[in-house]
C-alpha positions as semicolon CSV with decimal commas, in nm:
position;residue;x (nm);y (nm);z (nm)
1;X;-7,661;-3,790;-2,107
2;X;-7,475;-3,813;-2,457
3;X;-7,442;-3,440;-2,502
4;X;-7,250;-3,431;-2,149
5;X;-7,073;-3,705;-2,225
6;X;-6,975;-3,491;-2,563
7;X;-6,872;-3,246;-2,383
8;X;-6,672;-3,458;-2,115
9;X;-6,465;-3,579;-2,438
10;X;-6,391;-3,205;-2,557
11;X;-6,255;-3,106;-2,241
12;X;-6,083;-3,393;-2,150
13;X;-5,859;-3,385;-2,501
14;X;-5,578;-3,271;-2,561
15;X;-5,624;-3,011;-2,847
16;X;-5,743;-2,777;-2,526
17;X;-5,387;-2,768;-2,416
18;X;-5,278;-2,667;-2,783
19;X;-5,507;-2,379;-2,817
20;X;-5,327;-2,229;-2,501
21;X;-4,991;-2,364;-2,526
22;X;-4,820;-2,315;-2,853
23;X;-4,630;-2,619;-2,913
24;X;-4,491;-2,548;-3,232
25;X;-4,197;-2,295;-3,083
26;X;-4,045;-2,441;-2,743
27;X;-3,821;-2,131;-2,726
28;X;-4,103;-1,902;-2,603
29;X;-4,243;-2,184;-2,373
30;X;-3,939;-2,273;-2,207
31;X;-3,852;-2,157;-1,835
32;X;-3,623;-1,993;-1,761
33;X;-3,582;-1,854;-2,096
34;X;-3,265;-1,814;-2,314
35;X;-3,250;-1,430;-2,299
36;X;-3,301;-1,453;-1,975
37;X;-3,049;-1,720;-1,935
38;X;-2,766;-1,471;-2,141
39;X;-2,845;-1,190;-1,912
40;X;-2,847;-1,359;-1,566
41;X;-2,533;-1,550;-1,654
42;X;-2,365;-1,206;-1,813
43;X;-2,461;-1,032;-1,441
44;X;-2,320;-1,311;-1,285
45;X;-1,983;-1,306;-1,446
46;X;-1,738;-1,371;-1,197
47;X;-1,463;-1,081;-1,233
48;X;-1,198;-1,306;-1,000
49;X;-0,991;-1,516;-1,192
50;X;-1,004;-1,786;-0,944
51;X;-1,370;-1,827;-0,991
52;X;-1,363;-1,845;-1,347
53;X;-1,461;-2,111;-1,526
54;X;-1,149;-2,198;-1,724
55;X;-0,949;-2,150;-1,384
56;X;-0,930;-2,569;-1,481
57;X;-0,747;-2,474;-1,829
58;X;-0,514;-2,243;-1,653
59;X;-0,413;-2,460;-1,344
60;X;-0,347;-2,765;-1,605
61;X;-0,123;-2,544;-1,851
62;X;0,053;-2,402;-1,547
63;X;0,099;-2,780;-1,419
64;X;0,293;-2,845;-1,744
65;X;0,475;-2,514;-1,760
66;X;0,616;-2,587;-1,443
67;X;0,752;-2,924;-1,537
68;X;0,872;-2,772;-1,861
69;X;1,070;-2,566;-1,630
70;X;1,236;-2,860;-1,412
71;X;1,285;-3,050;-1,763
72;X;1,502;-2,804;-1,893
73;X;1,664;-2,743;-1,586
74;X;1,722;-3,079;-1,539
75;X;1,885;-3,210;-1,904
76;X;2,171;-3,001;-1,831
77;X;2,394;-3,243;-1,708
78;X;2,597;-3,239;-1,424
79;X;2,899;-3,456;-1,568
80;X;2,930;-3,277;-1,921
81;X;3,258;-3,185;-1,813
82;X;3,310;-3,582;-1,833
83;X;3,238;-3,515;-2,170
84;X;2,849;-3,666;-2,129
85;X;2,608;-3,477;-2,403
86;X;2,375;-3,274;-2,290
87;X;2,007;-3,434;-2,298
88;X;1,813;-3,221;-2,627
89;X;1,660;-2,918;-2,454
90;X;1,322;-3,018;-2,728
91;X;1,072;-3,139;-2,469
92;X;1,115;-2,868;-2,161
93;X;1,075;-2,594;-2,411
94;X;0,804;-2,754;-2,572
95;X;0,597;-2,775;-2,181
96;X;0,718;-2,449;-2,156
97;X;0,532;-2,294;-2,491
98;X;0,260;-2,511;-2,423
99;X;0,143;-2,430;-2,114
100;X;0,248;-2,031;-2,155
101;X;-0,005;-2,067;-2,400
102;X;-0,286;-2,214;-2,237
103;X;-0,248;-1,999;-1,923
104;X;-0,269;-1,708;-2,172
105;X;-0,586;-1,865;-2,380
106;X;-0,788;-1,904;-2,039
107;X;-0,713;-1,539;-1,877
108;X;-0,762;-1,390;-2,220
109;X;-1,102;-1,582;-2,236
110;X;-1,185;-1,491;-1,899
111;X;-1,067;-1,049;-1,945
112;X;-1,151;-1,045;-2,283
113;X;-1,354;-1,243;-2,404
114;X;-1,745;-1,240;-2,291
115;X;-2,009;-1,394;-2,476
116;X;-2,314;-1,365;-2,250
117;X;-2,266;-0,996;-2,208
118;X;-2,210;-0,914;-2,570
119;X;-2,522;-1,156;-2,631
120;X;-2,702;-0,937;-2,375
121;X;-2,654;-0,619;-2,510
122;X;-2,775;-0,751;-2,798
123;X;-3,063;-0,902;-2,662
124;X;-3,164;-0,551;-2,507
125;X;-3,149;-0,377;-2,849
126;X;-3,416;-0,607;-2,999
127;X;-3,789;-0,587;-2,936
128;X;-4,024;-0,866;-2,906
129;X;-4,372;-0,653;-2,978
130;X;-4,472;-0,923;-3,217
131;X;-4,478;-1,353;-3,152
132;X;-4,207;-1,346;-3,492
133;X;-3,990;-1,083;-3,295
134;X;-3,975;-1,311;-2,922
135;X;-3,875;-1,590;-3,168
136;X;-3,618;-1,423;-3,304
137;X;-3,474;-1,294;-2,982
138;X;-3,510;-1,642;-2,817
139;X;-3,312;-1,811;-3,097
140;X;-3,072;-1,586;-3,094
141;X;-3,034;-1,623;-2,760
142;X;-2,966;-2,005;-2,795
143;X;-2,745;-1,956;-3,058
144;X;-2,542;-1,733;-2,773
145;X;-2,597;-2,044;-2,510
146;X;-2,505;-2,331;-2,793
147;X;-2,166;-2,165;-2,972
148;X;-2,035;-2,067;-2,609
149;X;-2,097;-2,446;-2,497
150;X;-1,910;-2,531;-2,890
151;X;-1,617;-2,278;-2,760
152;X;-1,568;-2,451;-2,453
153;X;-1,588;-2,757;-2,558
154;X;-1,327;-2,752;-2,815
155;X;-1,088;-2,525;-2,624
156;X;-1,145;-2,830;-2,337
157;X;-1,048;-3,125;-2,536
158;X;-0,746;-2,923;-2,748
159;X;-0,653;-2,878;-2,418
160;X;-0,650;-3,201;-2,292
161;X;-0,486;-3,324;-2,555
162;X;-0,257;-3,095;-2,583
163;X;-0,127;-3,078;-2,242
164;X;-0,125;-3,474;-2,211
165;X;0,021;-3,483;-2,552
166;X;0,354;-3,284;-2,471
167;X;0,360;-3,446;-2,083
168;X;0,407;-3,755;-2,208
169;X;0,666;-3,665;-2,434
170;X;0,887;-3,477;-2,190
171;X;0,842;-3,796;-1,939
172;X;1,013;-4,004;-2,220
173;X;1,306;-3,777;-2,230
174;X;1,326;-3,732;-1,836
175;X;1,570;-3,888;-1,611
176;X;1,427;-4,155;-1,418
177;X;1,586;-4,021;-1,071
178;X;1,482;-3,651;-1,159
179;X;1,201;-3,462;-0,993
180;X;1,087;-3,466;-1,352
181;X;0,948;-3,765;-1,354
182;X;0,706;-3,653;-1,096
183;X;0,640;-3,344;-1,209
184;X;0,584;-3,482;-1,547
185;X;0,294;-3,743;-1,396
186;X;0,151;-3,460;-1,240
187;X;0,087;-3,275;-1,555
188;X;-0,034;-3,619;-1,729
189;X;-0,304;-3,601;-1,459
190;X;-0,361;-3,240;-1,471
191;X;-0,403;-3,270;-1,808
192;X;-0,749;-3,414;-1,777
193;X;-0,872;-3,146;-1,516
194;X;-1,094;-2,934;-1,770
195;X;-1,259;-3,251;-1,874
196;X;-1,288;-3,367;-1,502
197;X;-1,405;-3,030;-1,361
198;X;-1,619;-2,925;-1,660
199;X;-1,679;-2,605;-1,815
200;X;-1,964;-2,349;-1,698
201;X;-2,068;-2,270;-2,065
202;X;-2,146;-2,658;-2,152
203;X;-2,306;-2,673;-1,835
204;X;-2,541;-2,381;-1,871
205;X;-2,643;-2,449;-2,245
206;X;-2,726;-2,841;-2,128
207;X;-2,927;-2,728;-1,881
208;X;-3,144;-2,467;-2,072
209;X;-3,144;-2,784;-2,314
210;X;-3,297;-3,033;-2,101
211;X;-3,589;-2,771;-1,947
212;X;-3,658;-2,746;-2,313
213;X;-3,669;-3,108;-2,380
214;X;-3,899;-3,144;-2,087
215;X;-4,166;-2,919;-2,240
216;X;-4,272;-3,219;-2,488
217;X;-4,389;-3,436;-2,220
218;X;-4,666;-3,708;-2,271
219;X;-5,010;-3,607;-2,233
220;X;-5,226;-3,852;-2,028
221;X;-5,622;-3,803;-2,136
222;X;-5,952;-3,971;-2,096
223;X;-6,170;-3,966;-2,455
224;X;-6,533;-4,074;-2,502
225;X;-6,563;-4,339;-2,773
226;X;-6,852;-4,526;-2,940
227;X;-6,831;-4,879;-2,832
228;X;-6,731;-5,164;-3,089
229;X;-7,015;-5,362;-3,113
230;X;-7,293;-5,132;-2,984
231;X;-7,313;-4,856;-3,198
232;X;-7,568;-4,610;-2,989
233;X;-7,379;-4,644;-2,650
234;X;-7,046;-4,398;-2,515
235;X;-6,780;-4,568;-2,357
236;X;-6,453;-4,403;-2,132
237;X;-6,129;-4,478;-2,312
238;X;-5,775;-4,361;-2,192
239;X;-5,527;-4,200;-2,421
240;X;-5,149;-4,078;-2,396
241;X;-5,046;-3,844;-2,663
242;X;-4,701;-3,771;-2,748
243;X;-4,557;-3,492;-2,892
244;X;-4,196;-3,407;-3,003
């Protein structure tokens, strides 16, 4: 009866799990994997600008270029030949520049610039023959996942910021019966669009994230023990072991 019980503890601990589950690299346990992340999201880049995912960056830089547009327009004033100065011509040119730029930045990004399919034609060139070689290739393949998601995200904020920064300023130097003014608000809350919508890369690289996160999970398991106080009799325990 002790040598089953023996073997009762064996099988019902944990180090089983170990012997078949290498714990000690989550990259090659993780599913789906990040190669195969890179390459299904480098076949799945959308080649319609409209479905890209800084489509958000573009439509908030053209919200701002557009009110640039009315600003300027609008500080030429109508009674100069009452001898009125013209409002400074500073804050529609600055909209203007500003969001030129970020509706070049996003359709650059999105024609030129493609880090899933360079990372996958990498990822085809290496071989993973060896446990050291899939290592290599699956933290490379993060690396891919995580500095796209570090892209985004700064390109998001700066352009946030940078789009609320100048809207702001040109709706202190509007006229307050212009179509400015409302054009101007619209930018302020356009300005927040890339942050509201998101951004595809931070979205893919926190998902492969959390699957990888949920690979250290507690382990529930029933050991044999000998009991306190009577040395010569087996007792059923419970144990939860955590790994991270």
């Amino acid at each position: 009866m002790k040598i089953l019980l023996i073997i009762l503890a064996f099988l019902s601990s944990p180090s089983w799990a170990k012997d078949d589950f290498n714990f000690s690299y989550p990259e090659l346990l993780v599913a789906p994997s990040a190669s195969d992340r890179v390459v299904d999201e480098a076949k799945s880049r959308p080649t319609n600008f409209f479905k890209s995912p800084h489509l958000s960056i573009a439509a908030s830089g053209f919200t701002t270029f557009v009110a640039g547009i009315f600003q300027l327009s609008n500080n030429k004033n109508e009674n100069n030949e009452l001898g009125q100065p013209e409002r400074p011509i500073g804050p529609g040119l600055t909209g203007i520049g500003i969001g030129a730029a970020w509706m070049g930045i996003a359709y650059y990004m999105h024609s030129q610039y493609h880090p899933y399919y360079t990372g996958a034609v990498k990822l085809k060139k290496m071989t993973a023959k060896s446990t050291k070689d899939q290592l290599a290739k699956e933290r490379y393949a993060e690396e891919v996942l995580f500095d796209a998601k570090s892209l985004a995200r700064k390109i998001v904020w700066l352009s946030a910021a940078s789009n609320f920064s100048v809207s702001i300023y040109m709706m202190a130097r509007a006229e307050s019966d212009s179509i400015s003014t409302g054009l101007n608000l619209a930018a302020i809350i356009a300005s927040f669009a890339p942050i509201y919508f998101g951004h595809d890369w931070i979205t893919t690289a926190n998902r492969h994230k959390e699957n990888k996160k949920k690979i250290y999970g507690p382990i529930s398991y029933v050991p044999f023990m000998m009991h306190h106080k009577e040395s010569n009799t087996i007792v059923p325990g419970y144990g939860v072991s955590f790994s991270f």
